[in-house]
N, C-alpha and C positions, 0 to 999 in steps of 0.2 A: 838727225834723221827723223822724220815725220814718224808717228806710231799710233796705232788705233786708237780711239779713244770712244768709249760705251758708257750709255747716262742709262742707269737703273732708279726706276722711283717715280714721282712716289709711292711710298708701300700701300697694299691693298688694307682694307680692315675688314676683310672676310672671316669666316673663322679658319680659310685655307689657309691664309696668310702665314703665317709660320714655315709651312712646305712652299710655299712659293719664293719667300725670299731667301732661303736657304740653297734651294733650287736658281733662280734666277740669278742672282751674284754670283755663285760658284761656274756655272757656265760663262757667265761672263768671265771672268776671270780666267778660266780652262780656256774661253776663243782668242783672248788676248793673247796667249804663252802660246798659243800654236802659232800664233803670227808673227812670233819673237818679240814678246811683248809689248805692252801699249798701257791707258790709264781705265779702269773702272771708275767710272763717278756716281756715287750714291747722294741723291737728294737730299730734302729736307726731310723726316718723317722719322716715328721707332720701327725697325724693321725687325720682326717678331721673330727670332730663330727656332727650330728645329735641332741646328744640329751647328757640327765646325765649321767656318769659312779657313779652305786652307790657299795660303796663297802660291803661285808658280813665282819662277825666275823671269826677271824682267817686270813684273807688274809692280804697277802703285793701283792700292785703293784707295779712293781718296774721297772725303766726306765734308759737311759743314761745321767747321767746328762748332761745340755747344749746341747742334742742330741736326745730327746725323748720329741717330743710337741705332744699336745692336743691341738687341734683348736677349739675354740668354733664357733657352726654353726651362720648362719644369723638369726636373729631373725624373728618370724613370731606371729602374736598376733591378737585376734579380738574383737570385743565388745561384751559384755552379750547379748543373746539372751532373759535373763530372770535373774532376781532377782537369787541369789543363796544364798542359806541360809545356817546360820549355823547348821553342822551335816548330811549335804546332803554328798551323796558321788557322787554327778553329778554335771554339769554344761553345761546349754546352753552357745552355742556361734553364731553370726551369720554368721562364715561363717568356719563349721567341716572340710574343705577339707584342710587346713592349719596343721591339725594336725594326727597325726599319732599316732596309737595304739602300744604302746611302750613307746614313749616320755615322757619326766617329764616337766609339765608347772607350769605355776605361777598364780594362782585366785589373783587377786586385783584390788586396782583403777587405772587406767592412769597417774592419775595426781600426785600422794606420796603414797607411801609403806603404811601400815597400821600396819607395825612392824610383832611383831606375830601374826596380821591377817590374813599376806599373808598366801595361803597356796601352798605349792608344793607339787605335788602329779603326780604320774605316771597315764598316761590314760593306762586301761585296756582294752576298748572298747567301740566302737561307736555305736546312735542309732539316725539318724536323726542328728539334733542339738546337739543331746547330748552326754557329752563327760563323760563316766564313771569313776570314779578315785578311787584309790585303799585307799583314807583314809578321811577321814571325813575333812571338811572344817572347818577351827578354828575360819571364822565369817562371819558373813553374809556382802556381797558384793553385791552392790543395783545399778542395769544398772542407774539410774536419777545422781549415783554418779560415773559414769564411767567405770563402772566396765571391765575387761578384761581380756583374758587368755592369755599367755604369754608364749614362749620356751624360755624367759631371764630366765635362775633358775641356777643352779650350774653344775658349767661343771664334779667335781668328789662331791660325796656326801658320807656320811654314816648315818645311824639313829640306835639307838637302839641296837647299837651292841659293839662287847669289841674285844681287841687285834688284831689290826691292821696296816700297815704301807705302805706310802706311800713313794718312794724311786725317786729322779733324773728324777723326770716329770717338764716339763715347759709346765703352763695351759696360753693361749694364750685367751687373750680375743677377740671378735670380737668390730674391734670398729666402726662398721656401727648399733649394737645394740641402738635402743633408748630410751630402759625403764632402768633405773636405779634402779638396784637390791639394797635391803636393809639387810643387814647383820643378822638384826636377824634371818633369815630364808634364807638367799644365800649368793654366796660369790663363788670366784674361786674354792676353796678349800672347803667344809663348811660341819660341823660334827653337829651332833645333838643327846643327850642322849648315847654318847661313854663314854666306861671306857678304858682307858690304850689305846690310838696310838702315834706315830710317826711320825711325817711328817720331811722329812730329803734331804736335796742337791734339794728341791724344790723351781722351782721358779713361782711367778701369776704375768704377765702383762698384762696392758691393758683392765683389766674386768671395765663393764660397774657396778662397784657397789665394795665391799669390798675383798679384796686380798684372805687373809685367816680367819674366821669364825669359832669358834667354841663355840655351848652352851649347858648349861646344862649338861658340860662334866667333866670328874675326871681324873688326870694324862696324859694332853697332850702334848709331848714336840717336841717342832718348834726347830728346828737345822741347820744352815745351811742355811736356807732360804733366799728368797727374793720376796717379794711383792712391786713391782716397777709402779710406773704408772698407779696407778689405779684410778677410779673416785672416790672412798670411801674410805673406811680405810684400812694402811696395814694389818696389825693384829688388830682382834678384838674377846676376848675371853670375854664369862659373863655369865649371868643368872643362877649362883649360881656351876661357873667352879673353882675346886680347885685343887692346886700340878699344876697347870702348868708350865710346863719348855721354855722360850722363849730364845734363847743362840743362838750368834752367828750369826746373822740375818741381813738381810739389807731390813728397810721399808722408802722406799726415791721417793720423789715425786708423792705423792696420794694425792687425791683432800681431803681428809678430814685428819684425827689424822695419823699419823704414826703406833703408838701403842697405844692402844682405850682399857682399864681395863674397861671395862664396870662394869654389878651387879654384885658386888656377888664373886670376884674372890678374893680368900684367899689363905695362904699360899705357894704364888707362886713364880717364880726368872724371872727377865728380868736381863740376862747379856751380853754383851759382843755385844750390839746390835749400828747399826746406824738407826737414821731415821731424815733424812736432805731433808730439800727442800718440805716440806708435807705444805699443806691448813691452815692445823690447826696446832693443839700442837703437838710435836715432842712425848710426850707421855702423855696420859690423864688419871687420877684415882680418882674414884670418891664413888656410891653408895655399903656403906658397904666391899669397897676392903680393907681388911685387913690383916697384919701379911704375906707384901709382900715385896721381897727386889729388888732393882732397881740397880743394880751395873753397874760401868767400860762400859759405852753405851755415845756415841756420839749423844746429839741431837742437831741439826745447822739450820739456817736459814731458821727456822719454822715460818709460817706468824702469828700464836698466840702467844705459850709459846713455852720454850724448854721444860719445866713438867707442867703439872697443877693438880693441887688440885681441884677439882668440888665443887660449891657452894652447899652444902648438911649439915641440919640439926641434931644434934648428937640425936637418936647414929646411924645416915646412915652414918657419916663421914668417909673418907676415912683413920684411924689412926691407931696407933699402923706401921708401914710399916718404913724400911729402906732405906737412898736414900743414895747411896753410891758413891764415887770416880767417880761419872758422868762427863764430857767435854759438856759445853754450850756454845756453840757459836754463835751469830749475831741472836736469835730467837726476834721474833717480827713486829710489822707492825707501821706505821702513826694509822691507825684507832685502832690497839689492843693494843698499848704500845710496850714499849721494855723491854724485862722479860726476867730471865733467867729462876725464880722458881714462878711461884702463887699459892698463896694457898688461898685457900675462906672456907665460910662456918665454921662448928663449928671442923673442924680438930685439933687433937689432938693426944700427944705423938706420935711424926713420928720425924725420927732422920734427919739432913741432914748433910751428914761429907763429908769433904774430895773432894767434886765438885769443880769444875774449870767452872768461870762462868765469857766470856769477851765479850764484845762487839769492833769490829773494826768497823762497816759499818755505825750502827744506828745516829742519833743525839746526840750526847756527853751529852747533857743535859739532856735527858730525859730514861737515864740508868739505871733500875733498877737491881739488883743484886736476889735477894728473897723479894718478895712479900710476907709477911704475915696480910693479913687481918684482924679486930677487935676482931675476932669472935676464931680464930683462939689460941692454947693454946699448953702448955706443949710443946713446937717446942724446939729441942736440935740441936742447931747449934754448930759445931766445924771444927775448920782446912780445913774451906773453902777455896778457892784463889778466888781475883776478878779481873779484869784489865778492865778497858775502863768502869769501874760501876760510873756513877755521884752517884748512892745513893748503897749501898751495900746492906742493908737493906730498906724498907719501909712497910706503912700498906696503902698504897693507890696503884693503876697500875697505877697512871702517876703522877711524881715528886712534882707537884702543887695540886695535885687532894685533893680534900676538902670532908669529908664527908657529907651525906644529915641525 
């Protein structure tokens, strides 16, 4: 069936510009879903944000790859004017003229996320101090503990909604931003309770918090992507997300996991992916992630693991999962060890074939190849390769390490 399709662009270079493209894409995007969806196409040009693009069900936004940015605005935040409770749909702040009715902020503390406390919510309107929001707050925020509002939230979002895609945008973080957004609830990219999208020739840099973000979600598949340089993690899917498709991907150089299997993610594929040069593990799996395969992906000189297994008691363990014809290289640190694979916790029945796991750089002696911990069971190894490994095998993360 035929579906509308609306060309936005290109962006103004007024100093309005920021309200306008925030304003003009999100309308667009609002007339498609009334029409039961249809395609938004954004130009060539940076289009200066203000605030969230949130998307509806049935739309694609769709952009030039390499040529079609989304600027996240400067950040603008204040302190609680008043305790904010959980199931309010307001919030004081001390100082409203910072915010704009339209705008999507961030209820929390200053000083660390509160996970799925935070809450993002769209201001609907102002009354004094107080700033109305279009959805109940998911917990109470106490000014003695900092509390603040925030326009750090997600530069494109969706919630609640099905068949969607996002096409050839580069979401640009601002990095004069200074709250650091927490994944479960933001993220460059960040989807929330979606069935069936696509996020494809998309790239997140530079967000002051996790690249791309999705939970609670069913059949999302990442293509093509790159989540480079971010403060948090590249990819981060969980809280009970399954069928995800992660292919083809580059998550390199993020201040935390590259790729981050949070709860809950079953049945999914990581292939064909790199994530080199990340904070932490090149890719992490852990609570309840099962019956997921890991193929033909490059993870390198990752400051923790190139894979890790999460210290998690059965039956949260991360088992039953295939690790397939992976490339390990140089992952590891002085303070973390040098590991290609760890695995912790009561992990069981998880295959590992066909990896390629060496070290050039590290300390020749203190090489481990796969970590299998005590606790650790049913592990099917086969037709591995190793080179530069002093131990190919171990059940400690450092050569000497003695159990307590």
């Amino acid at each position: 069936m035929e579906k509308i399709v609306i060309e936005v662009g290109p962006p103004p270079s007024s100093a309005a510009a920021a309200g306008w493209a925030t304003r003009t894409i999100q309308s667009a995007i609002d007339y498609a879903a009334n029409l039961g969806g249809g395609t938004v196409k954004l130009g060539e040009g940076v289009y200066a944000l203000d605030g969230t693009l949130h998307l509806r069900s049935g739309v694609r936004l769709e952009g030039i790859p390499g040529r079609t940015v989304l600027q996240q605005g400067e950040e603008r935040l204040s302190e609680l004017a008043c305790d904010a409770d959980r199931h309010e749909r307001q919030a004081a702040v001390l100082h409203p003229d910072r915010f704009e009715i339209g705008q999507t902020v961030t209820i929390r503390k200053a000083a660390s996320s509160m996970l799925f406390g935070d809450t993002v919510a769209v201001i609907v309107g102002k009354e004094g101090q107080v700033l109305h929001l279009d959805r109940e707050l998911h917990a109470t925020v106490l000014m003695d503990e900092g509390g603040i509002a925030t326009t750090q939230s997600p530069v494109v979002a969706a919630y609640d909604c099905a068949d969607i895609e996002l096409y050839g945008l580069t979401v640009q973080g601002n990095e004069n931003n200074v709250t650091q957004a927490e994944g479960c609830r933001s993220a460059g990219i960040y989807l929330y309770g979606v069935a069936l999208a696509r996020i494809e020739r998309c790239a997140v840099r530079a967000y002051k918090g996790d690249g791309i973000s999705y939970q609670h979600c069913a059949d999302i598949a990442v293509e093509e992507c790159e989540a480079v340089g971010n403060a948090g993690k590249g990819v981060h899917p969980g809280s009970g997300t399954s069928r995800t498709r992660i292919v083809n991907s580059r998550f390199d150089g993020n201040g935390l996991d590259g790729i981050f299997l949070c709860w809950r993610v079953q049945d999914s594929v990581v292939e064909g992916c790199t994530a080199v040069g990340n904070g932490m593990s090149g890719l992490s799996i852990g609570h309840k992630d099962v019956r997921n395969v890991i193929r033909f992906n490059r993870f390198s000189d990752n400051r923790y693991y190139g894979i890790f297994f999460r210290n998690e008691k059965e039956p949260m363990s991360a088992s039953y999962n295939r690790v397939e014809g992976n490339t390990l290289e140089d992952n590891g640190s002085d303070e973390m060890g040098y590991i290609g694979i760890r695995m912790r916790g009561y992990t069981h029945d998880v295959e590992l074939v066909s990896n390629r796991i060496s070290f050039a750089k590290a300390p020749p002696e203190r090489t481990i190849g796969i970590c299998l911990e005590p606790h650790t069971s049913s592990i099917t190894l086969g037709d591995n390769k190793f080179a530069g490994c002093a131990l190919r095998t171990h059940d400690h993360w450092e050569p000497g390490g003695r159990h307590e």
